[in-house]
Every structure is written in C-alpha cells, then in structure tokens.
C-alpha positions in Angstrom: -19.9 43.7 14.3 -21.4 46.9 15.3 -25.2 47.2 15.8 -27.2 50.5 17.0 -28.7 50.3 20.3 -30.9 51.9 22.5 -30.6 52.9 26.3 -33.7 54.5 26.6 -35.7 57.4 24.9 -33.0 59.5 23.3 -30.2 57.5 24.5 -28.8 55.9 21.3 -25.3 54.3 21.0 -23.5 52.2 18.4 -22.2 49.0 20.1 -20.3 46.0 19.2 -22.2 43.2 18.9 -21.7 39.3 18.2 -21.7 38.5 15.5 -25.1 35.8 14.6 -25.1 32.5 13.6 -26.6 30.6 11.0 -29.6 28.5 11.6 -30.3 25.8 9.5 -33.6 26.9 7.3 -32.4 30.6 7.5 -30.2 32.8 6.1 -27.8 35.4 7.4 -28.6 39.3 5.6 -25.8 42.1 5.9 -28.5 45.4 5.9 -27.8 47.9 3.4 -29.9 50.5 4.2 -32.8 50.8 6.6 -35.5 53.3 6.5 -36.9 54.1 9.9 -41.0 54.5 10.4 -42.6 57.8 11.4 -43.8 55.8 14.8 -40.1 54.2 14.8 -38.8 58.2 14.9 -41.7 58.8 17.4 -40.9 56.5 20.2 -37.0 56.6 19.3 -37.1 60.6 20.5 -40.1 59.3 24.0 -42.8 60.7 21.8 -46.0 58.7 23.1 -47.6 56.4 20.3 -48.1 53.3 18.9 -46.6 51.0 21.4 -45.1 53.4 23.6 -45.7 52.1 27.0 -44.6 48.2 25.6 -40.7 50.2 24.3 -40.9 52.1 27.4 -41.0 48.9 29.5 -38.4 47.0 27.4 -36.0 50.2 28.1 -36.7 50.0 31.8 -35.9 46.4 31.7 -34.2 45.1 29.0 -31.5 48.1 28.0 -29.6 48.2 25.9 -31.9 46.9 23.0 -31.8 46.8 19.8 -35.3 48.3 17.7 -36.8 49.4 15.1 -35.7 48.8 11.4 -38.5 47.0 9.9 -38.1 48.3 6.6 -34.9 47.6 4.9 -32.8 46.5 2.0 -30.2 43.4 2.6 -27.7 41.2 0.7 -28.0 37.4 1.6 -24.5 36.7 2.8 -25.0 32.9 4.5 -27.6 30.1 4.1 -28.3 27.8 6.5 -28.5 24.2 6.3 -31.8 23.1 4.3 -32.5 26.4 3.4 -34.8 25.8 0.1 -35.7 29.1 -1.1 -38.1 31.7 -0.6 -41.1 32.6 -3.1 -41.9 36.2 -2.0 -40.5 38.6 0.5 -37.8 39.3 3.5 -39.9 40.5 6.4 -39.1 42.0 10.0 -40.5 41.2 12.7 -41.4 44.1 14.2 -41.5 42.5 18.0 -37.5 41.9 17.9 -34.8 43.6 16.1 -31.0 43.0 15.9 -28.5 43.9 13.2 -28.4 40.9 11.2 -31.2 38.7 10.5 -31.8 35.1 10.3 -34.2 34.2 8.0 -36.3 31.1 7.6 -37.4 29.8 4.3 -41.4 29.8 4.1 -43.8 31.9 1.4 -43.3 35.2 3.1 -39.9 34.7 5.3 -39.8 36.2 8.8 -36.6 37.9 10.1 -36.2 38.0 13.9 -33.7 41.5 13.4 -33.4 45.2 11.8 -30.6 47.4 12.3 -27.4 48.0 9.6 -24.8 46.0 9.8 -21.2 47.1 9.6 
C-alpha cells in the first residue's frame, strides 16, 4: 500500500507501506479523503506553531513518519475479532498517524492512523 510520509519540514514523499493488520476489537478503514488542519499545513511547510518543536523532534529522530490527517472520511473494510460495534464516531489520534487505521470498538472509537490509503 502506499502511505504519505514525511522526511522533515517540506520533505514529503509517497512510500510503500505494509500493509496493517487487524486487531481483534478493531477494524481496518481504507481513507477516502482527508482534509488537512490549518496547524497540519503550518508545521507540514516548518512554520512554527502548535506543537512544532514535538514534530520537529520526531523528524530529527524518527524520519520518515507518517502525520497529520486527523480529519477524514473512511469505508470500514475489515473487522476484527469481537469487534461489537460503535455508538458514535471514528476518531484520530492526533499523537500517531499512519495510512490505515485500526479501530477499537468503545462509545467514541480511537484510531491510532490518518493518511489515504491507496
């Protein structure tokens, strides 16, 4: 799968990626579309704000990572095993982001990931 990376502040690069695997309580998403934040578009271009010195330390020791993405629309496309349901949203987590999320079932579902798919 391909996944959208970063290398550091304006260093962007699509990447192939493994593909994830299925916990059991969460489900696999393919993301349609994702709709980057103001501060997202900030710190992607080095601008200093929100959070900037916390990215700019994962880039110094972490590249390539994968950010951002926190608001987005996905298709379910696997459920893990005792996966119930869940009663209100798909979230990101906005400390980790990867290209397909793993979901767990709970009120408001937390996903660990945020870039598209392919």
């Amino acid at each position: 799968m391909k996944a959208w990376r970063f290398y550091g502040f304006n260093d962007l690069r699509m990447d192939e990626t493994a593909p994830p695997v299925c916990k059991p309580r969460h489900v696999v998403v393919k993301v349609q579309c994702v709709q980057p934040s103001v501060t997202e578009a900030q710190l992607a271009r080095g601008i200093k704000t929100l959070a900037y010195e916390r990215i700019k330390k994962r880039l110094e020791t972490e590249a390539p990572v994968q950010l951002f993405g926190h608001e987005f629309c996905a298709e379910i496309v696997e459920v893990g095993e005792g996966f119930r349901s869940f009663k209100s949203a798909i979230a990101s987590r906005r400390e980790r982001s990867c290209p397909v999320r793993t979901v767990p079932s709970a009120f408001r579902a937390e996903v660990p990931c945020a870039e598209r798919a392919r």
